[in-house]
VEXZA-762460 format. One record per residue (C-alpha): residue in one letter; x, y, z. Coordinates in Angstrom, 1 decimal. Layout:
+--------+--------+--------+--------+
| residu |     xx |     yy |     zz |
+--------+--------+--------+--------+
|      A |      X |      Y |      Z |
...
+--------+--------+--------+--------+
# end
This chain:
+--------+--------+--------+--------+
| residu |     xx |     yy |     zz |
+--------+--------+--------+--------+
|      X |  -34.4 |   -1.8 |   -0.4 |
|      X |  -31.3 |   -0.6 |   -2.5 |
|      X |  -28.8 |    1.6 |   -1.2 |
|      X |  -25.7 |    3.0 |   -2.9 |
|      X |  -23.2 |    5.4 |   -1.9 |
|      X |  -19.8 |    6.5 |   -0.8 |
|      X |  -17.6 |    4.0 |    0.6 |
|      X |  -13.7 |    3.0 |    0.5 |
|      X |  -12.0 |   -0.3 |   -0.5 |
|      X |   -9.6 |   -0.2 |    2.7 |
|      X |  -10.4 |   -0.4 |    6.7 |
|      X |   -7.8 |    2.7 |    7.1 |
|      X |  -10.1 |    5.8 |    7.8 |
|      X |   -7.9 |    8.0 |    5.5 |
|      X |   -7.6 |    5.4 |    2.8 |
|      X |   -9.1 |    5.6 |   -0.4 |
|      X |  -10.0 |    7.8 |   -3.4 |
|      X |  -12.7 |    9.5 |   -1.2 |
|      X |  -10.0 |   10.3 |    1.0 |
|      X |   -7.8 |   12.0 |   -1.0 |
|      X |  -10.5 |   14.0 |   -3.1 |
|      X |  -11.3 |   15.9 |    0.3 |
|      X |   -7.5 |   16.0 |    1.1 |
|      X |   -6.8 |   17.7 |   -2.3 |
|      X |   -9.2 |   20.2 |   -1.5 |
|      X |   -8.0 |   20.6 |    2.0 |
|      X |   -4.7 |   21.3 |    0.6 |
|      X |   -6.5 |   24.0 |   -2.1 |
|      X |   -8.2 |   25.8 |    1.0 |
|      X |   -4.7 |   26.0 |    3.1 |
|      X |   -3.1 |   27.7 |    0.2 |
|      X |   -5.6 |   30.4 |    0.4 |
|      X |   -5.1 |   30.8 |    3.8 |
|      X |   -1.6 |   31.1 |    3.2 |
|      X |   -2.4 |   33.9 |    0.6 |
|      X |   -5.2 |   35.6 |    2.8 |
|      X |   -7.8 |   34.7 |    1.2 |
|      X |   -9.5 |   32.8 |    3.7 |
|      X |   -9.4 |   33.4 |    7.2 |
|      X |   -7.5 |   30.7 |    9.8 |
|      X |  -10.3 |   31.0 |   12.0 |
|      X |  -12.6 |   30.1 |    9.0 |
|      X |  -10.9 |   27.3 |    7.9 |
|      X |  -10.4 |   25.7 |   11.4 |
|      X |  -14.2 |   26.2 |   12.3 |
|      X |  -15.0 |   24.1 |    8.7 |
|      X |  -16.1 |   20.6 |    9.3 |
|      X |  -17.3 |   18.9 |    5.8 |
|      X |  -20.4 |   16.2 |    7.1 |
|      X |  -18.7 |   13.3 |    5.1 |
|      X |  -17.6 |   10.1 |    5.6 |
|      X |  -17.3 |    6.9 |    3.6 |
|      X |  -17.8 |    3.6 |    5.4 |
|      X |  -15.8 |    0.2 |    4.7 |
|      X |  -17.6 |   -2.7 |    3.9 |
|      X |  -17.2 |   -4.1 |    7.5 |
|      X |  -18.1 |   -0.8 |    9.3 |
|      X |  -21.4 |   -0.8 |    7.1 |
|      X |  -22.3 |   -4.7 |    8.2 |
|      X |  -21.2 |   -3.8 |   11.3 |
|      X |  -23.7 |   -1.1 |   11.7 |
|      X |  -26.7 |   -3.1 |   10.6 |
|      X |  -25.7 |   -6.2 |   12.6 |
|      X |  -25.6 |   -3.8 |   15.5 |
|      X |  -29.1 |   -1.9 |   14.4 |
|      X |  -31.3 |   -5.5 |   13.5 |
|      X |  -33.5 |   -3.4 |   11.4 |
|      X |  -32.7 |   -5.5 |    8.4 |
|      X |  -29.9 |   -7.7 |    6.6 |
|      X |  -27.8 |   -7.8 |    3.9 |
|      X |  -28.8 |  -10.2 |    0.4 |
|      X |  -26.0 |   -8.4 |   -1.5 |
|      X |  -23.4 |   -6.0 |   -1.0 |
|      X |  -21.1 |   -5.3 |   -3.8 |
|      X |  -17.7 |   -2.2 |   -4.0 |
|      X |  -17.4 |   -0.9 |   -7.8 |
|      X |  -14.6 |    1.3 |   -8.5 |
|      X |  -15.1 |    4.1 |  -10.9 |
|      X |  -12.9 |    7.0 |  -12.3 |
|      X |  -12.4 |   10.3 |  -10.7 |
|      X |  -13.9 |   12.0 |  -14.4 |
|      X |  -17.1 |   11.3 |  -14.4 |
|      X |  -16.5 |   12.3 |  -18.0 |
|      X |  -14.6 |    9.4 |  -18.3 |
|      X |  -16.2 |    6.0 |  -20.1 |
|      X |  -13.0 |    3.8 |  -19.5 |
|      X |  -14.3 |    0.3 |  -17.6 |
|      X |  -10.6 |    0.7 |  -15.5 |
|      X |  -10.0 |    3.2 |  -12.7 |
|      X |   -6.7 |    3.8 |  -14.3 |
|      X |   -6.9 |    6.8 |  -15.6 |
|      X |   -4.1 |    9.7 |  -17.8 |
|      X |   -3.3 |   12.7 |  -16.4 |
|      X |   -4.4 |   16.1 |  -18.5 |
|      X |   -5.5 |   19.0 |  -17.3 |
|      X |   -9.1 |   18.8 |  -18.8 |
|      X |   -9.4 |   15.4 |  -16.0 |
|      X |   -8.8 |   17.9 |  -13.1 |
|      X |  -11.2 |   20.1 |  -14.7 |
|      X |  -13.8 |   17.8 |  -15.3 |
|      X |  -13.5 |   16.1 |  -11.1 |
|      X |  -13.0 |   19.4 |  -10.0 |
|      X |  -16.6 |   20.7 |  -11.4 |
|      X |  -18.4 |   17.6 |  -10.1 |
|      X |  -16.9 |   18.2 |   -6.7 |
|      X |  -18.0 |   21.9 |   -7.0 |
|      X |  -21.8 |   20.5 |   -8.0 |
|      X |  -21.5 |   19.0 |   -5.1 |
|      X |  -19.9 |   21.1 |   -2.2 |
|      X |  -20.8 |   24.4 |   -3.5 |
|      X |  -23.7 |   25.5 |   -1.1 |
|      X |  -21.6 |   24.1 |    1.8 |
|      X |  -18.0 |   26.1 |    0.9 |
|      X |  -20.0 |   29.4 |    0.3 |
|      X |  -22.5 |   29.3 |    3.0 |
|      X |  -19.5 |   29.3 |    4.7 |
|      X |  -16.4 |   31.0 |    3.1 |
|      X |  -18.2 |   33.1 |    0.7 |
|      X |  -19.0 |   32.9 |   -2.8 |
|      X |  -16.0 |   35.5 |   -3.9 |
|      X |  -13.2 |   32.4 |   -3.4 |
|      X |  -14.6 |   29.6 |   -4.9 |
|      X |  -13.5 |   30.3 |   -8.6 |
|      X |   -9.7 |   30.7 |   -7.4 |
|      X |  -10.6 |   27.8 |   -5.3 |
|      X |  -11.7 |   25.2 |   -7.5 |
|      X |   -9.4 |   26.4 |  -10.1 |
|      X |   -6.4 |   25.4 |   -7.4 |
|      X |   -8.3 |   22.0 |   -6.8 |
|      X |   -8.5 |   21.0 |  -10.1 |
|      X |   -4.9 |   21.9 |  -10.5 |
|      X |   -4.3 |   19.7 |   -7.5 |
|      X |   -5.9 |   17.2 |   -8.9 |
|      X |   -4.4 |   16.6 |  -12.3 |
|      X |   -0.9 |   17.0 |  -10.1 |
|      X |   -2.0 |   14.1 |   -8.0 |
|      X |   -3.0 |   11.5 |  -11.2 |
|      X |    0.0 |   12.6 |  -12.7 |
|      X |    2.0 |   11.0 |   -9.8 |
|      X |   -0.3 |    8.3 |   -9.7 |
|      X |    0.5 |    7.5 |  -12.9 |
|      X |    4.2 |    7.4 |  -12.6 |
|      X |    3.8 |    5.1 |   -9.8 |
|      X |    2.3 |    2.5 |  -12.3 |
|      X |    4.7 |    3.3 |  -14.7 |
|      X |    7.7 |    2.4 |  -12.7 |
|      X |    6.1 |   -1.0 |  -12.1 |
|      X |    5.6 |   -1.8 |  -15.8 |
|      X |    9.3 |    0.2 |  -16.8 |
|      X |   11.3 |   -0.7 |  -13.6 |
|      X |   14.1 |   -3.5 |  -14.0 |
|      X |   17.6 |   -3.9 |  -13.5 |
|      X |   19.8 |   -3.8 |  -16.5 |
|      X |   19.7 |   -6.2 |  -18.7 |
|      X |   21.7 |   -7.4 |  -22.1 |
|      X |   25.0 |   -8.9 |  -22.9 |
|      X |   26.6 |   -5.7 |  -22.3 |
|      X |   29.2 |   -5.0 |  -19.7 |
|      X |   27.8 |   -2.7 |  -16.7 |
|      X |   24.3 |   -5.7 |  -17.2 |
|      X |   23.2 |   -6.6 |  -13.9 |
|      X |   23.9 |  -10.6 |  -14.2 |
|      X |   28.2 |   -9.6 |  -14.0 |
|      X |   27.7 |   -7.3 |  -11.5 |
|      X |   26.0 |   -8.3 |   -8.6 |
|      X |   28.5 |   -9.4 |   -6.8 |
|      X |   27.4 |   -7.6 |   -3.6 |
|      X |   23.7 |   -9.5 |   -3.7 |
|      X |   25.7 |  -12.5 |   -4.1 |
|      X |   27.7 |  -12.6 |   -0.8 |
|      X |   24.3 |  -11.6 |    0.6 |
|      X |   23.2 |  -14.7 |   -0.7 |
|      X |   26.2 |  -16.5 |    0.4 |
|      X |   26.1 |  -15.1 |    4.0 |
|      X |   22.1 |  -15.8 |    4.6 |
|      X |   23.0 |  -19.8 |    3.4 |
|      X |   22.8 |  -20.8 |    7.4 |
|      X |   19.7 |  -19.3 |    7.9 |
|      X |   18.3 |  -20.5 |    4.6 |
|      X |   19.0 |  -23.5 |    5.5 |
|      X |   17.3 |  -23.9 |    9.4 |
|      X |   14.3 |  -22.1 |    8.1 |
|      X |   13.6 |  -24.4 |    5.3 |
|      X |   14.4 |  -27.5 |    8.0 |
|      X |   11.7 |  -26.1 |   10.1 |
|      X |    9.5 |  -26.2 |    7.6 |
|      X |    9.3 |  -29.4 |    5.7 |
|      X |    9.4 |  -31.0 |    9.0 |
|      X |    6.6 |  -29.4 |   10.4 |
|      X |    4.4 |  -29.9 |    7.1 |
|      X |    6.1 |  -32.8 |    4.9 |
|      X |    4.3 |  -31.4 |    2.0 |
|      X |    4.2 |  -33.9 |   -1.2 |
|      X |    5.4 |  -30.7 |   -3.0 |
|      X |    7.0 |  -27.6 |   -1.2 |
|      X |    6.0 |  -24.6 |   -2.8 |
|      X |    9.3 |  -21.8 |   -3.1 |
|      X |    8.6 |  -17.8 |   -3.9 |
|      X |   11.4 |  -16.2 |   -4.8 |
|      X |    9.9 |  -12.3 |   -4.1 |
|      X |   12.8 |  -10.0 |   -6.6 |
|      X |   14.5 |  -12.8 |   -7.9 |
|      X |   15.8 |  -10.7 |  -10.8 |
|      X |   18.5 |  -11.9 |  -13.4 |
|      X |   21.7 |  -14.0 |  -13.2 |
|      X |   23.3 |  -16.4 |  -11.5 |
|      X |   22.2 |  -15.2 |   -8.0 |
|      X |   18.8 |  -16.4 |   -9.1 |
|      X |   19.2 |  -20.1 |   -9.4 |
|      X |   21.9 |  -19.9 |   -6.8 |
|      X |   18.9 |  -19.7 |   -4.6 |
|      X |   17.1 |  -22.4 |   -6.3 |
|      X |   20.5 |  -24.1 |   -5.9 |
|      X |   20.8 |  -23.9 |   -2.1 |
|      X |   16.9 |  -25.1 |   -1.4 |
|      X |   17.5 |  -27.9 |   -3.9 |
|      X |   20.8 |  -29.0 |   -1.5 |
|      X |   19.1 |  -28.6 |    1.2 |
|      X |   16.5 |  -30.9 |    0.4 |
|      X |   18.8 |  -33.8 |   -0.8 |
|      X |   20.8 |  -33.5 |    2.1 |
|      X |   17.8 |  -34.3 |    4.4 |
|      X |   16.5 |  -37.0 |    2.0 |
|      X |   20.0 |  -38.2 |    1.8 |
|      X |   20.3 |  -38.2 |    6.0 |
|      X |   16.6 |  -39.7 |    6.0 |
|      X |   15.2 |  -37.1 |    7.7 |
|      X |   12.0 |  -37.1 |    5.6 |
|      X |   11.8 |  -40.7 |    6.2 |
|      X |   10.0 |  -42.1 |    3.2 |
|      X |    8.6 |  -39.1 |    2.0 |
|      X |    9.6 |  -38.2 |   -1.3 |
|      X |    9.0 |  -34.3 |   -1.9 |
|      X |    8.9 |  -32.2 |   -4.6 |
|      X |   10.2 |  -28.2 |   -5.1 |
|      X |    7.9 |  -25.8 |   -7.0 |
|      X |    9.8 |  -22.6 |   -7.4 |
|      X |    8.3 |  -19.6 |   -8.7 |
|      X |   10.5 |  -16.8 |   -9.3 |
|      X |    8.7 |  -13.4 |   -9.7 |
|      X |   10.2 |  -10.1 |  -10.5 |
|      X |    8.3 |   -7.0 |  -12.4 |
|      X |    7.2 |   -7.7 |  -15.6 |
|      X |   10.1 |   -6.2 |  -17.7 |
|      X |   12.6 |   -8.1 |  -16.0 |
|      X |   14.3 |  -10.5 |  -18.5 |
|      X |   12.9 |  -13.7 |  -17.5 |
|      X |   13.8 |  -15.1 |  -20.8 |
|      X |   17.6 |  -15.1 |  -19.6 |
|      X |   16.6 |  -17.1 |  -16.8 |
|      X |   15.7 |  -19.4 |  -18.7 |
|      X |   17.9 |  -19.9 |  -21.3 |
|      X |   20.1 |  -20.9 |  -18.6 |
|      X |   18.1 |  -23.4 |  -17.0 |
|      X |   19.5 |  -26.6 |  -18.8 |
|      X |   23.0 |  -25.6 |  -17.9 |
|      X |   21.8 |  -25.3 |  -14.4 |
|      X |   20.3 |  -28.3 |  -14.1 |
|      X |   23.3 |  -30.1 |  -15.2 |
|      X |   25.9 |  -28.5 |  -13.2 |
|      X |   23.7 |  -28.3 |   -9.9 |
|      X |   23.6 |  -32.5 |  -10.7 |
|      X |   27.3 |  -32.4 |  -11.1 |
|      X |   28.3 |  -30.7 |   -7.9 |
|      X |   26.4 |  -32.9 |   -5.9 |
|      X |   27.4 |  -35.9 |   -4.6 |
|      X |   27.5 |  -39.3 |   -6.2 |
|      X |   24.4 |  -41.5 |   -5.0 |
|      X |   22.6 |  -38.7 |   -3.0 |
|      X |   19.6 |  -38.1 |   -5.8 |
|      X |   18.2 |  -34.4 |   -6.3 |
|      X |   14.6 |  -34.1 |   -5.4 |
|      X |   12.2 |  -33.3 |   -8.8 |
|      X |   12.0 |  -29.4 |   -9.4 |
|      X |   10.5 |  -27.4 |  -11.1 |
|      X |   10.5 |  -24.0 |  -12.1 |
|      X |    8.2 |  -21.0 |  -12.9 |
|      X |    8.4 |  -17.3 |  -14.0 |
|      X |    5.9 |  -14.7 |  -12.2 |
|      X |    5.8 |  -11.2 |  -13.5 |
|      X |    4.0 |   -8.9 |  -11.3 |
|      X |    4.2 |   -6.8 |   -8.4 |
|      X |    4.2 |   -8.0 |   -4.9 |
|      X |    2.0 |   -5.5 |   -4.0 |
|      X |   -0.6 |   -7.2 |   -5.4 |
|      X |   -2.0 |  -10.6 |   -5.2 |
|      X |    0.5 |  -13.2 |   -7.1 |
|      X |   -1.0 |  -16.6 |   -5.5 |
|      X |   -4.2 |  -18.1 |   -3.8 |
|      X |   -4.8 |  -18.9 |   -0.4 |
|      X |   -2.3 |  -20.8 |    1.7 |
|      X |   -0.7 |  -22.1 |   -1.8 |
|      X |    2.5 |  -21.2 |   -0.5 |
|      X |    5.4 |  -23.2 |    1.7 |
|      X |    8.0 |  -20.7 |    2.0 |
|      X |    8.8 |  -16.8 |    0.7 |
|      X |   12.1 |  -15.7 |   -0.1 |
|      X |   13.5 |  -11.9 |   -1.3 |
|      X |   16.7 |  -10.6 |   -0.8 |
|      X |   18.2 |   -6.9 |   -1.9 |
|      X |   14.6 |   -6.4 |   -2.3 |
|      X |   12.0 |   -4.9 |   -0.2 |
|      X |   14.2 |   -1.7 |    0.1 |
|      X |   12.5 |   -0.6 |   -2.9 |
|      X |    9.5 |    1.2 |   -2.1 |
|      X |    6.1 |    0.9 |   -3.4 |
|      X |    5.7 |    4.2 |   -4.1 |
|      X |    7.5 |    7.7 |   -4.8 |
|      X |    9.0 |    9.1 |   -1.4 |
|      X |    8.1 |   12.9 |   -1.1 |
|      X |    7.8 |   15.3 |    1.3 |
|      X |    4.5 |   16.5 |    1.7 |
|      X |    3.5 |   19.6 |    4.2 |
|      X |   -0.1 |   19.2 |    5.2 |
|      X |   -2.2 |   21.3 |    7.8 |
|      X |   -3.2 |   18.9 |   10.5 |
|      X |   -6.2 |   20.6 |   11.6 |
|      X |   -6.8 |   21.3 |    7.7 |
|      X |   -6.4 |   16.9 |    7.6 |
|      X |   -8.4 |   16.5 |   10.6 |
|      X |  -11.5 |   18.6 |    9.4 |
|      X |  -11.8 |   17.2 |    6.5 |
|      X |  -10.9 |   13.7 |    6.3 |
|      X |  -13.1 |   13.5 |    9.1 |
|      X |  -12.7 |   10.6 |   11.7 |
|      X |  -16.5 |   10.4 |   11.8 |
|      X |  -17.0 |   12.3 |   15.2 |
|      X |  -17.9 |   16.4 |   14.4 |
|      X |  -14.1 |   17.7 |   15.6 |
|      X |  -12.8 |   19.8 |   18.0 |
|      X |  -11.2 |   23.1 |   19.1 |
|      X |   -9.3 |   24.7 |   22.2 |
|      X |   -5.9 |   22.1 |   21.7 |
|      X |   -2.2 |   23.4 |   21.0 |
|      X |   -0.1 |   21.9 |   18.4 |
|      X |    2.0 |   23.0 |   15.7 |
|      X |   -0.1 |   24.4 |   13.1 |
|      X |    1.3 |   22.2 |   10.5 |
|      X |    3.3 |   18.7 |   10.0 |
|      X |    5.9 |   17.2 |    7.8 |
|      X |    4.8 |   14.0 |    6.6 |
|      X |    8.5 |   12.8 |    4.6 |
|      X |    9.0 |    9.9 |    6.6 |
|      X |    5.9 |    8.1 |    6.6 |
|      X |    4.0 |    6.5 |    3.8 |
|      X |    1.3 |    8.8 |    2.8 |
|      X |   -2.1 |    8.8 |    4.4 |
|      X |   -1.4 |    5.1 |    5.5 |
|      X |   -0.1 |    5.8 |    8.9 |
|      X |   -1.5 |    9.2 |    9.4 |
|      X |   -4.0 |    8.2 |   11.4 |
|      X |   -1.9 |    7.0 |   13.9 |
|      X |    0.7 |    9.9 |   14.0 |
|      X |   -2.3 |   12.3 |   14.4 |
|      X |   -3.4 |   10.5 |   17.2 |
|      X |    0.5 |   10.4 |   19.0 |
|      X |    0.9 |   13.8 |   18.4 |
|      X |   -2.2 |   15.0 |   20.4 |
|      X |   -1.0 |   13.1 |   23.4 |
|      X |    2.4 |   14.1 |   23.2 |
|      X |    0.6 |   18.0 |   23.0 |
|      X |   -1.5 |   17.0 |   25.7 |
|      X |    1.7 |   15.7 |   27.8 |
|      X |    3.3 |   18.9 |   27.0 |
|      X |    0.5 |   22.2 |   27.3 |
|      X |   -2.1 |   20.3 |   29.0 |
|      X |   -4.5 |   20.6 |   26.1 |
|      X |   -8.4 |   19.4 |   26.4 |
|      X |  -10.3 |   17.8 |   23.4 |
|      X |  -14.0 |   18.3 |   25.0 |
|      X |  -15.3 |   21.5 |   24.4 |
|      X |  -18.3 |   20.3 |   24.2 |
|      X |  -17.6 |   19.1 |   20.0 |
|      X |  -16.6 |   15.4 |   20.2 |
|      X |  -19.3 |   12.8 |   19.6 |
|      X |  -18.1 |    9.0 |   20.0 |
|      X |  -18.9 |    6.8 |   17.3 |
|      X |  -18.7 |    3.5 |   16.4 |
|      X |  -16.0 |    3.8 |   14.1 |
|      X |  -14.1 |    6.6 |   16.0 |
|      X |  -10.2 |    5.3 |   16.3 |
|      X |  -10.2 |    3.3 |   19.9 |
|      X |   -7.2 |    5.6 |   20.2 |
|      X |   -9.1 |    9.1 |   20.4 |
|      X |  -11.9 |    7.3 |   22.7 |
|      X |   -9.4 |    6.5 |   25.3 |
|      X |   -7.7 |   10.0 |   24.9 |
|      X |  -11.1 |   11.8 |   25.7 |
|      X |  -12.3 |    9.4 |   28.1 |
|      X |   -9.2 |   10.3 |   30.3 |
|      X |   -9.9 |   13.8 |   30.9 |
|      X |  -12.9 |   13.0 |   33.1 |
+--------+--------+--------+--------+
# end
C-alpha cells in the first residue's frame, strides 16, 4: 500500500503552507462579506472537510488502528505554483504565481464553494484569492531577504557599528557576574575536555571578543585556583551572526586580541587553548548537531524578531471554519465577530488565543459549544475537549 497526501511539517494545527492556503481564502470570502456579496450566515454555516495531519498524528492514528504499519514515511515540500519546476520551496512573488495557485485551488474547491455560495461569486472570488496570494509570497520573500541583507553597519566610516556600541558594551560589562557563575556551573558539572561557546548575534567589534575575553578569564582563573583539578580544558567559540555581517573584521583583529588578552592577564596564570570560529546563518534554523553544545550566549539580540510585525484583522469564526481543528464546528456562541492579531506571532499562537477567548465568552454570556455539531477527535486541542466536556 502507498498513500500520499496533505500533511504539514509542524505539530501546530494552524501551521504550515496548507494552513495558510485556506486562511488566504478565508480572508478572500470575509472581504466579500464585507462588500455584500456573500451572506454572514453563509459564510458562518461553511465548514471546508480538510485537514492535514503531522507526521506524529498520522503514526499515531495507525498505532492506535493496528490495521497495518509503517516501512516508510517520508514529508516533501513543494511550491505553491504547481507551474513552478524549481527543486526549492522558495519561490518569487509575481502576480502570474497567485494566478497560477489560485486556479489549482479553484480545480479543486470549486464544486464545494458553489454548491454552497453560488456560482455568480467565484470569479470576484478567486480573483481576490490569487491577489492574496501573491501579497502573501511577496512578504514571505522579504522575510528571507532581511536575513541574507540584515547587518549592522559596517566599514571604517564614522557612524560604523564597531565605535558605537557603547550601550551593548556596558551590557556586556554589567552581565560579567552572571557570566561568570553560569559558566562555573557548568564546567563543573561536565569537565568537558573541550567546552563548546555560541555566541548567538555576536556582530562586529570589540564587544565580540570582549565576550570571548571574559569566558577565557574565567577559565584561567579556575585552572589557576585548581578548581578543575587536573583537568586541562579547552574553549571552542563559535561566533555566529547573519551572513552579511563582516566576519572578516573579526578576524583581522584576532592576532591583536590574542596578544593583548595574554598581556592583561596575569604573570604565571596560563590561558586555556582557544579557538575560534565564524557561523553565518540564522538562529532560526539549525546551526549545530545534537548536544554539540556547552553553553549559548546572545546579548542585544533576540529583540529582533524573526519575522515582519503586522497587524492582521482576521474573522475568527472565518479562522475557525476553515483552518479546521479537525472536529465539524460549531454555532449558537457570542464573541466578537472579529480579532486583532498585532501582538502575537502569526498563526503560531492562534490556537491557543482562540481557545482563551471562548472561555473568557463563555465566563461572560454563558455561551454553549454543543449544539449538537462538535465531534471529538483524536487530534482535537485537549483545550476544546475539556471546554465541552464541562457543560455536561
Amino acid at each position: 500500500m502507498l498513500l500520499t497526501f496533505l500533511g504539514r511539517k509542524k505539530e501546530g494545527v494552524l501551521d504550515g503552507d496548507l494552513s495558510h492556503l485556506c486562511a488566504l481564502l478565508a480572508e478572500a470570502l470575509q472581504a466579500l462579506v464585507t462588500e455584500g456579496l456573500v451572506e454572514r450566515e453563509k459564510l458562518e454555516s461553511f465548514n471546508l472537510p480538510l485537514y492535514g495531519p503531522s507526521i506524529d498524528e498520522v503514526k499515531a492514528v495507525i498505532a492506535l488502528n493496528k490495521l497495518f504499519g509503517i516501512d516508510h514515511i517520508q514529508l516533501f515540500e513543494s511550491n505553491w505554483d504547481p507551474y513552478d519546476d524549481m527543486e526549492n520551496d522558495g519561490m518569487c512573488s509575481s502576480p502570474q504565481h497567485g494566478v497560477n495557485v489560485a486556479k489549482s485551488i479553484r480545480a479543486v474547491f470549486e464544486p464545494l464553494l458553489a454548491s454552497h455560495f453560488g456560482e455568480c461569486i467565484l470569479d470576484e472570488l478567486f480573483q481576490r484569492y490569487a491577489r492574496n496570494v501573491e501579497r502573501h509570497l511577496a512578504e514571505d520573500n522579504t522575510k528571507y531577504s532581511m536575513e541574507l541583507d540584515f547587518h549592522m553597519a559596517i566599514g571604517e566610516a564614522e557612524a560604523n557599528y564597531a565605535n558605537n556600541s557603547r550601550l551593548q558594551r556596558k551590557a556586556l560589562i554589567k552581565t560579567k557576574p552572571v557570566l561568570e557563575k553560569v559558566m562555573r556551573q557548568v564546567y563543573m558539572a561536565l569537565l568537558p575536555p573541550t567546552m563548546v561557546v555560541a555566541d548567538l548575534g555576536c556582530s562586529v567589534g570589540i564587544n565580540t571578543l570582549l565576550f570571548v575575553s571574559k569566558v577565557t578569564s574565567t577559565v584561567a582563573d579556575a585552572q589557576c585556583h585548581n578548581e578543575l583539578g587536573c583537568h586541562i580544558m579547552e574553549l571552542q567559540f563559535f561566533l555566529n551572526d547573519l551572513p552579511r555581517n563582516d566576519f572578516n573584521q573579526v578576524f583581522q583583529s584576532l592576532q591583536q586580541f590574542t596578544k593583548s588578552i595574554a598581556a592583561g592577564h596575569p604573570k604565571g596564570v596560563a590561558l586555556p587553548p582557544f579557538y575560534i570560529s565564524g557561523l553565518p546563518g540564522s538562529y532560526y534554523n539549525r546551526l549545530f548537531p545534537c548536544q554539540s553544545v556547552h553553553l549559548f550566549h546572545s546579548s542585544y539580540c533576540l529583540h529582533w524578531q524573526s519575522q515582519k510585525r503586522e497587524a492582521i484583522t482576521v474573522s475568527l469564526l472565518t479562522v475557525l471554519k476553515i483552518c479546521v481543528f479537525s472536529i465539524s464546528l460549531f454555532h449558537k456562541i457570542s464573541m466578537p465577530d472579529k480579532i486583532l492579531l498585532s501582538d502575537l506571532p502569526i498563526w503560531n499562537n492562534i490556537q491557543l488565543f482562540i481557545v482563551t477567548q471562548l472561555i473568557k465568552d463563555m465566563n461572560k454570556k454563558m455561551a454553549y459549544l454543543n449544539g449538537e455539531n462538535i465531534y471529538i477527535a483524536k487530534s482535537t486541542p485537549q483545550s476544546m475537549v475539556e471546554l465541552y466536556q464541562d457543560q455536561f
